[in-house]
N, C-alpha and C positions, 0 to 999 in steps of 0.2 A: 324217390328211392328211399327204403325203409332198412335202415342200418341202426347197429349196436349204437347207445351214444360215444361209448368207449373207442370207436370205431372212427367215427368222426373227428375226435379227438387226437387222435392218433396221429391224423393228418398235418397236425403243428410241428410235430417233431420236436416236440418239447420236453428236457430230460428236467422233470422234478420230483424232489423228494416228495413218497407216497406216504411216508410218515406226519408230514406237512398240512394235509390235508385236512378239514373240516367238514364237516355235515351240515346241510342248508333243506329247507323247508322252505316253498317259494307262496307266499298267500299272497294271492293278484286277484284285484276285480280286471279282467283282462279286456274287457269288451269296453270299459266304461270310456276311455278316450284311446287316443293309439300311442302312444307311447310304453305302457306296458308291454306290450310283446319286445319291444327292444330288450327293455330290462331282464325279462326270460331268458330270452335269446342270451345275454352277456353272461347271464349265471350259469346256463347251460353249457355256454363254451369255455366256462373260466375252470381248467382241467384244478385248481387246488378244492373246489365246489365238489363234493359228492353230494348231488341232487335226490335227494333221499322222495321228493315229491311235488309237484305244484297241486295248490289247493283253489278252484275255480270260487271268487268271492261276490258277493251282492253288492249292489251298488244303486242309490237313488230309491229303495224302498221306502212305497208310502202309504201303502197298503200293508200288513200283513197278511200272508196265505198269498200276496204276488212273487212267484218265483222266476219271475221272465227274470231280470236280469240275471241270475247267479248262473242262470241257465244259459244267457247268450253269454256269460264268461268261458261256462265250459265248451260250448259250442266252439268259439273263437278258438279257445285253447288248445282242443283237438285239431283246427285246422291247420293252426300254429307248427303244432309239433308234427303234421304230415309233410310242410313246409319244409321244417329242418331235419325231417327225415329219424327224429328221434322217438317215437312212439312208442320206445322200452322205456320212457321215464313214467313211474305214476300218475296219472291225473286225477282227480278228487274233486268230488261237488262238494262246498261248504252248505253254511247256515244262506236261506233262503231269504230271509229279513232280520233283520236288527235286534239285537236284544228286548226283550219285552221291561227288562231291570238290570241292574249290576248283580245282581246273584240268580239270573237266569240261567239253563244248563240245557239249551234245546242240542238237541244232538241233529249230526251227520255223517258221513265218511270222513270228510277232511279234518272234521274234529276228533273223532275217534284216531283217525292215522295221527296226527300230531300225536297224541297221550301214547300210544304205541312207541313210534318213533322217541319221546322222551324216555324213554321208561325202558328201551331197546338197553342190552347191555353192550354198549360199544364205548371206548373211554375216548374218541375223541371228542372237540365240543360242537355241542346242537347252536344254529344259528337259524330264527324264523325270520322271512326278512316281507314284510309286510305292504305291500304296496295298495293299499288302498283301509277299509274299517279295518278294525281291531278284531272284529264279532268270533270268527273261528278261534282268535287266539284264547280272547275272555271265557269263550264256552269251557275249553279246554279244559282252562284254569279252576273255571266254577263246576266244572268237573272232576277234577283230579288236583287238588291243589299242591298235592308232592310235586309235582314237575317244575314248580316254577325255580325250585334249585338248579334242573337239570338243563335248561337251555338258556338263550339270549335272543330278545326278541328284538328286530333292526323295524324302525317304524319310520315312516314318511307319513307324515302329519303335525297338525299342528301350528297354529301363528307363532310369532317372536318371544322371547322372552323381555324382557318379564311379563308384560300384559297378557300375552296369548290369545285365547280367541279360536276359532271353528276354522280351520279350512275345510275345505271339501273333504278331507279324508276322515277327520275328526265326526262333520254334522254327518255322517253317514251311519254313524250309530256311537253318540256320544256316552251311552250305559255303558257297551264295550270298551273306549277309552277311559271312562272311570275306573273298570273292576280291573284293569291291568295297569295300571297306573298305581292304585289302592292295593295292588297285591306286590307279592316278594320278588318277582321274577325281576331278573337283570333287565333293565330297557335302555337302548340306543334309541334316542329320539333327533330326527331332518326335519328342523322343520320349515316351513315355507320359504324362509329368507336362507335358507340354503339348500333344499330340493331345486327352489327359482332361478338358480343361477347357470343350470346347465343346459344353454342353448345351441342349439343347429339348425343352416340352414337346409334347404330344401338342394341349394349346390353342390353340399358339404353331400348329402344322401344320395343325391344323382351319382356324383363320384366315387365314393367311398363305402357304399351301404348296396345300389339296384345292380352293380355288375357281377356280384357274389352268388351265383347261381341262383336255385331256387328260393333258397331262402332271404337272400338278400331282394331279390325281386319282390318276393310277398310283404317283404317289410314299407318298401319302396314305398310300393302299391299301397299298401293299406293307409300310410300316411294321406298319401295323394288324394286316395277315396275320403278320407277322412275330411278333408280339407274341402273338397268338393259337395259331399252329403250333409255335414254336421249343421245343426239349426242352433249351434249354440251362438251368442253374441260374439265370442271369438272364436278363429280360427286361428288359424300360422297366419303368426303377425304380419299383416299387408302381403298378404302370400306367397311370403318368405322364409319365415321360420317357425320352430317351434320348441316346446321343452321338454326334456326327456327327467324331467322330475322323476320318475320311479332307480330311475339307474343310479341315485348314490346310494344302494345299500349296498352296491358293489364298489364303490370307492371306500365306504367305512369297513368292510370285510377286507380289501387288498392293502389299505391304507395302509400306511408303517406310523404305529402309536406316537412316535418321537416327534411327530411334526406340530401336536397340540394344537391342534384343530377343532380342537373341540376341549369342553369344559364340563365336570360336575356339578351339578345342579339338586337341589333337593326336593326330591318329587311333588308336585302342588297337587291340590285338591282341584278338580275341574267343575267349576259352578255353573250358572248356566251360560250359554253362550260360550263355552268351553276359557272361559276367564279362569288365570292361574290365582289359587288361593295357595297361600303355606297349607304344608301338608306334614305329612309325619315327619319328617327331617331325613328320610333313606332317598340313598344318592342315586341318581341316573345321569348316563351321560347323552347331553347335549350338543350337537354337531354344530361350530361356529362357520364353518365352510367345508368343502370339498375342492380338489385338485381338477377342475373341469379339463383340460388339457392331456392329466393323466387318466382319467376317466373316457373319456371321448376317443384317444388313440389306443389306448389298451383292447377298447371294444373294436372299434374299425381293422385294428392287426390281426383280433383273432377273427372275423367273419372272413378276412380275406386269407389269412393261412388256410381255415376249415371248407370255404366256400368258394374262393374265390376262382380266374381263370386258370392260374398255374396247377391247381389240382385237375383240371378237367373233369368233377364233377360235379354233378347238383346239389 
C-alpha cells in the first residue's frame, strides 16, 4: 500500500508541537549489512523528523568506476520504502566510490540535494545523520563550503577516544572523514564503543518488529536472510542477536542535552589508520553512550502504533 508519509504517521495519534520539529537528511550505505533499514525506518516514523531525503551511499569500494554497491544501496532502499509504503520520501543515488582526496568534489544527486537542502530558506535546523562513509557529506562540503554553517552532521563511526582508529565506517573512505573533520561544520560523532552497545535479539524481532504488517515483516525477513546468506566471519551472534549500530543517531536527535552523555572533544587530525592526532583545537561533540532501552522501545512503539495489528493495516 503506497500512502502519504504524513499519512502513516497520522496513525500514532500523536499530538506534537509542529513548531518542534527539525529537518533530517538520511545518508545510508543501506545494503551494506541489515541493520540500516531499521535506522530509516525509526527516522521515518519519528513524526518530530521532517525527512527532507535518504541519500543511497557506497560501501566497500575498491575499485574506482565500481558503482555496484551504492547501487544495490539504492536498490534496497527503494524496496525498503515500498515496504513502508512511503515512496513520497526522496531517494538519492550518492558518490559511487570514495573520495579520490580531501578536496575532491565529484558530484551526484544526493550531493547536490544536500547543498540545496542547506542553502534551502527554512529556519528550522538541518541535521545529516550519517550512517555509514562521510563521501556525500565531504563532496558537498568540497563543494559548497558555506553550508557547513547551515547544518549538523550526526555520524556513526569511528574507534574510541583518545586513540581511535578505522572502524568500518571510517576505512570506507578515510579522505571523506578527514575533509569533514578539517572543516567548520558542526559534528556529532558514535563512535564504536557506543554505536556497539545497542543490541537485539532475534526473540526481541519475532515479537516486537515481524507482526507489524508489511513493513515490520520485511524488516523481520531481511535480518533472517541476512543471517542466513552473509559470508561474512560474523553473523547474529550464535544466532541470536544482532546490532543495530546505525539507530543511535536517533537517540542523539531525540535525546534531552541535560543527561551529558556525551562530551566535547577537540577535533583531531585523522592520520593514517584513522589514528587521532591534535587538531586545530575546534570543538565536536563526542557521544559517551546512548539510552539503549529508550532507544530500542521508542522505535518498537512507533512501528507498532504505524504498523502494527490494532491498525489493520499494512
Amino acid at each position: 500500500i503506497t500512502m502519504k508519509r504524513k499519512e502513516i504517521l497520522d496513525r500514532m495519534g500523536l499530538c506534537l508541537p509542529p513548531d518542534k520539529q527539525i529537518r533530517v537528511v538520511i545518508s545510508s550505505d543501506v545494503s551494506n549489512e541489515a541493520d540500516d533499514p531499521f535506522a530509516i525506518v525509526h527516522q521515518l516514523l519519528t513524526p518530530i523528523f521532517d525527512v527532507r531525503g535518504v541519500i543511497a551511499t557506497h560501501y566497500e569500494g575498491k575499485t574506482r568506476g565500481d558503482r555496484r554497491s551504492m547501487e544495490n544501496s539504492y536498490r534496497m532502499l527503494t524496496a525498503l520504502m515500498a515496504a513502508t509504503g512511503m515512496t513520497d520520501v526522496p531517494m538519492l543515488r550518492g558518490c559511487a566510490v570514495p573520495l579520490a582526496g580531501e578536496l575532491d568534489v565529484p558530484d551526484a544527486e544526493g550531493v547536490r540535494f544536500l547543498i540545496e537542502e542547506a542553502q534551502r530558506d527554512d529556519p528550522r535546523p538541518l541535521y545529516v545523520t550519517v550512517q555509514g562513509a562521510l563521501t556525500d557529506v565531504a563532496a558537498a562540503l568540497n563543494r559548497c563550503p558555506a553550508i557547513a554553517g547551515k547544518m549538523t552532521v550526526v555520524w556513526i563511526g569511528g574507534m574510541p577516544y583518545p586513540k581511535g582508529g578505522c572502524d568500518f565506517n571510517m576505512k570506507q573512505d578515510l579522505a571523506a572523514a578527514r575533509a569533514v573533520f578539517g572543516s567548520k561544520v558542526a559534528l556529532w560523532q558514535l563512535p564504536v564503543n557506543v554505536y556497539g552497545t545497542v543490541e537485539v535479539t532475534m526473540a526481541e524481532m519475532a515479537l516486537k518488529i515481524r507482526p507489524c504488517g508489511t513493513a515490520g515483516r520485511y524488516l523481520y525477513d531481511l535480518m533472517e536472510q541476512y543471517n542466513l546468506t552473509t559470508d561474512e566471519p560474523y553473523t547474529l551472534r550464535k544466532g541470536e542477536s544482532w546490532n543495530f549500530g546505525d539507530s543511535p543517531v536517533v537517540a542523539a536527535l531525540l535525546g534531552c542535552d541535560l543527561r551529558q552523555n556525551f562530551h566535547m572533544e577537540p577535533a583531531p587530525v585523522l592520520a593514517d589508520g584513522g589514528r587521532y592526532l591534535p587538531g586545530s583545537g575546534r570543538a565536536i561533540r563526542v557521544y559517551d553512550s546512548v539510552d539503549v532501552r529508550f532507544l530500542l522501545e521508542d522505535f518498537f512503539a512507533k512501528l507498532a502504533l504505524c504498523y502494527g495489528p490494532r491498525t489493520n493495516k499494512a
